[in-house]
C-alpha positions in Angstrom: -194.2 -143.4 118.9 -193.6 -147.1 119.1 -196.6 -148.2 119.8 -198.9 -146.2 117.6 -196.9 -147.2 114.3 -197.3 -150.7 115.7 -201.2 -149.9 116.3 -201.4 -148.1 112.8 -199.0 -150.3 110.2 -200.1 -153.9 111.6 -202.9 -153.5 113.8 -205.5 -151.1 111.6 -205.1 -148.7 114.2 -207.9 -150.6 115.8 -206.3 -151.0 119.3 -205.7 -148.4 122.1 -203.5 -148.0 124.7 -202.6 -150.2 128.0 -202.3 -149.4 131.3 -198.8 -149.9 132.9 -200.9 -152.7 135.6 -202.4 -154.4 132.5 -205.6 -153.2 134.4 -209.1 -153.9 132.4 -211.0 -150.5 132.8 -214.0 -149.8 131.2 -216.3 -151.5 134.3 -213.8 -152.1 136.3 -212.5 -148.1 136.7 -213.7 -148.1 140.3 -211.3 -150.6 141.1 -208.1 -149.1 139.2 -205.4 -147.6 141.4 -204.4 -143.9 140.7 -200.8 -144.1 142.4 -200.2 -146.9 139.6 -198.3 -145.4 136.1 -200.1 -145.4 133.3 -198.2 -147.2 131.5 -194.3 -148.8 131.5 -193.5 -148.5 127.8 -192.1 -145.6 126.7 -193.4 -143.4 124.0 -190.2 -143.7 121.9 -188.0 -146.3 121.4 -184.6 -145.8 124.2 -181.7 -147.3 121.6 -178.7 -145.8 123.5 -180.0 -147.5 127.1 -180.8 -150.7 125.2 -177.5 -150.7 123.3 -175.7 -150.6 126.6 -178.0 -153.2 128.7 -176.4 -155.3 125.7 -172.8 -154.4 125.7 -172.9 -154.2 129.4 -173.6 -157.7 129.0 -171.4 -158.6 127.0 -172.8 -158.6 123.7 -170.5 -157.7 120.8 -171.8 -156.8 116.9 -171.8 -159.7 114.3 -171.0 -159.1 111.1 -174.3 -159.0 109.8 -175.0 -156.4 112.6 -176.7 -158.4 114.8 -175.8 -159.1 118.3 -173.8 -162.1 119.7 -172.5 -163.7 123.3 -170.2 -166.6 122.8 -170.9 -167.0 119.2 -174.6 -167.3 119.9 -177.0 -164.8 118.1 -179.4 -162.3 120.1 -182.2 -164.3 117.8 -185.3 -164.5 119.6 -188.8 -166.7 118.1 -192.2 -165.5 118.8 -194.5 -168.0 119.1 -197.7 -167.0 116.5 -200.6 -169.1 115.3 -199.7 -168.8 111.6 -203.3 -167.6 110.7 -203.2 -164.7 113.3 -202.3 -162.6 110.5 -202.6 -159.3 112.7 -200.2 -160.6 115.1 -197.9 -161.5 112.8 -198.0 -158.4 111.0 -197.4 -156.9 114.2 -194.2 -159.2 115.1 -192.8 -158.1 111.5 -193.3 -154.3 112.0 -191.0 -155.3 115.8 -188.9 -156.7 113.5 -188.0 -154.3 111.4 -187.5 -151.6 114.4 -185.0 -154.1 116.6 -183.2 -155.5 113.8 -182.0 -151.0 113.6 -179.9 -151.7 117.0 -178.9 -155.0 116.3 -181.8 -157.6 117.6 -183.1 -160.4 115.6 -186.8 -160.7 116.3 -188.8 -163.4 114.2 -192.1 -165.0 114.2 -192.5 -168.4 114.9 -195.7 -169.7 112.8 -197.2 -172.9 113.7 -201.2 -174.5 113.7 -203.6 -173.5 116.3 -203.3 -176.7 118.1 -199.3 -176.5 118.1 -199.1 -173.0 119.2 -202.3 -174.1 122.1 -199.9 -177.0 123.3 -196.7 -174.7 123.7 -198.4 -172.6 125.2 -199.8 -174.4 127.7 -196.9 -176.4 128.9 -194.7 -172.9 128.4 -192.4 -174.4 125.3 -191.9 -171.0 124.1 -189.4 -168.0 124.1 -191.8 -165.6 123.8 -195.6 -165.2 122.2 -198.2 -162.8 121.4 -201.4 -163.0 122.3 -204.1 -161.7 124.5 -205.3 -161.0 128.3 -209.1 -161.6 128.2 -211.4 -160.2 130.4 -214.3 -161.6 132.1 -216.5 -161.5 135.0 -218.5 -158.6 136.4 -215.4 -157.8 139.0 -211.6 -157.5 137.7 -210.8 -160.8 140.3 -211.9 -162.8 137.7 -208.9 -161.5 135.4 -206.4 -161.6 137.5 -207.2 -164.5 139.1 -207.0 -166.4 135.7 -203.5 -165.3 134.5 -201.4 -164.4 137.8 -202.3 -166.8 140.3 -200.2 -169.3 141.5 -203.1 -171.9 141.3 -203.1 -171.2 137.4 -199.3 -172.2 137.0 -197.5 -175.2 136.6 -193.4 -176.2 136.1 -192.4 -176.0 132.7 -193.2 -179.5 130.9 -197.0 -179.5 132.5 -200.0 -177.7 131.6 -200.7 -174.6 133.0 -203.7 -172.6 131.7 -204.5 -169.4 131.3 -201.2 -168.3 133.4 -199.2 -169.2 130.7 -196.9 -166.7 131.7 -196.4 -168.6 134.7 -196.6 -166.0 137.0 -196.5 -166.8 141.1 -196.4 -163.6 143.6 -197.7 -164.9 147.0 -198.3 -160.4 147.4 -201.2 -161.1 144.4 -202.1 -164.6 145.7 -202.5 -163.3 149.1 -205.3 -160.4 147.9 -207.0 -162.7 145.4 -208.3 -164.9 148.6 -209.5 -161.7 150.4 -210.8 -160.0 147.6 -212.6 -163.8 147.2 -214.0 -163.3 151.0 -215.5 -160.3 151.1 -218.0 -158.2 149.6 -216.4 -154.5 151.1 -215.8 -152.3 147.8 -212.8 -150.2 150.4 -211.5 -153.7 151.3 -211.3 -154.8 147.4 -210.1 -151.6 146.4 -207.1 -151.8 148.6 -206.3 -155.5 147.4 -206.6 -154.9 143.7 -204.4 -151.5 144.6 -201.7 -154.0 145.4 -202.3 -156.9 142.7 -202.0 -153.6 140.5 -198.3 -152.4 142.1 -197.2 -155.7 141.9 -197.9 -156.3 138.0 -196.6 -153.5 137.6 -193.3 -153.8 139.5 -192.7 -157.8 138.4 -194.4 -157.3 134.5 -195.0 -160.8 133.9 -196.4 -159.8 130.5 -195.8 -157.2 128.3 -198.1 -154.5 127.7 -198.7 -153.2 124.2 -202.1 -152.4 123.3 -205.6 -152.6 124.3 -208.6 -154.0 121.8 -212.2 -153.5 122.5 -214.6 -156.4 122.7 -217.9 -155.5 120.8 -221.8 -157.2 121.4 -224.7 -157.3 119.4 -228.2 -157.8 121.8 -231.9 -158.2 120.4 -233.4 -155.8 123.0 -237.0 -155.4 121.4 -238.0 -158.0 122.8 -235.5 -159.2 125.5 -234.8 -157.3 128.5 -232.1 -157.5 130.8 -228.5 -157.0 128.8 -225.8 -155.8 130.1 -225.4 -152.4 129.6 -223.6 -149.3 129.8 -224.8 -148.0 133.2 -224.7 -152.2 134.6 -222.5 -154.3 132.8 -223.0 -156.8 135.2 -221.0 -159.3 133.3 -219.1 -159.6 129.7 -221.5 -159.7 126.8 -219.9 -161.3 124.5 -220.9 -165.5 123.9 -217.2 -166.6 124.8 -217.2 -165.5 128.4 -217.4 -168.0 130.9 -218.7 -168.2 133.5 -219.9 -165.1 132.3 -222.7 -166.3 129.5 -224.8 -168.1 132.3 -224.8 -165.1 134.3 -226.1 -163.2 131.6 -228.7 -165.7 130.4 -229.8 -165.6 134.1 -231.2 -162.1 133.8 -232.7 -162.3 130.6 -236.9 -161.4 130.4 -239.1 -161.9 127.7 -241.1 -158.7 127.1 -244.7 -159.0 127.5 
């Protein structure tokens, strides 16, 4: 299983698995779509289909075994803060799997800052990082990283839609979901964000990592929890740290 030796060689088998619709459950499960796969990567790695996607294409074996168009290599940089050490670890073990069929697959270290500034103005082949979530609704995620407002040309900053993903289907149900308070009505708006993702893939799925809080409730009331999490925990979130300190008692 590809991803579970990725998860278990590089990761510390301390991730767990996607959905297909790069949907954040946990809170959000009310909202999920159930005519949506579970997930679009297989469980083992398809080298005959890939093989012929490449030939079909065009691409012919070097001599060093790895694929090449018009005397240009199938090389391919991933962009990786070089003190992400998990994700690079991860890149490595994708390395080692696609160099097998003939794919050159290398990470591209560089500073926080330098990775930050590709990122943003989408100077990159490809990169490995994270979806966050936050918000006490999934509109809030998908809002930040597939709407068109998020996006910018190539060149110009675009934040957190790095991807820079525009789907007027997704744009057009982030505004209603934004108007209305009808859990039916959202339902069927996030059921088509969710389709969409799915069917377009602006990112790539690979694994899923928890997001863990310590709270002091002896003598503060009012966390987030299990039964309510209202909002995300953790001290990063924003907006979603206000929110939070908003309902927040002193015990008497």
């Amino acid at each position: 299983m590809i991803v579970i030796r990725l998860n278990k060689l590089a990761l510390n088998g301390q991730y767990s698995e996607l959905a297909g619709s790069l949907y954040p459950y946990g809170q959000f499960t009310k909202y999920a779509s159930d005519d949506v796969p579970d997930s679009p990567i297989p469980g083992k790695g398809r080298t005959d289909e890939a093989v012929k996607i490449l030939e079909d294409a065009g691409y012919t074996k070097g001599d060093d075994g790895i694929y090449q168009k018009d005397g240009v290599k199938l090389s391919i940089k991933v962009a990786v803060m070089s003190d992400a050490s998990d994700w690079i670890n991860a890149i490595n073990v994708a390395s080692q799997q696609l160099k097998k069929i003939g794919i050159d697959l290398h990470a591209d270290q560089m500073s926080s800052n330098e990775w930050t500034q590709a990122m943003q103005q989408g100077q990159f082949e490809m990169s490995i990082y994270g979806l966050w979530v936050a918000g006490a609704e999934p509109w809030m995620f998908y809002n930040q990283f597939y709407a068109t407002a998020n996006t910018a040309a190539v060149g110009k900053s675009a934040w957190p839609n790095y991807a820079r993903y525009s789907n007027k289907t997704v744009d057009d149900a982030l505004n209603v979901i934004n108007t209305t308070t009808d859990v039916a009505t959202k339902k069927s708006e996030y059921e088509k964000i969710q389709t969409q993702v799915f069917e377009d893939m602006p990112y790539i799925p690979i694994l899923r990592q928890s997001g863990l809080s310590e709270m002091w409730s002896d003598k503060v009331t009012g966390w987030p929890t299990d039964d309510n999490v209202y909002a995300n925990p953790q001290t990063w979130a924003n907006p979603d740290l206000g929110i939070v300190l908003k309902n927040l008692k002193v015990k008497k």
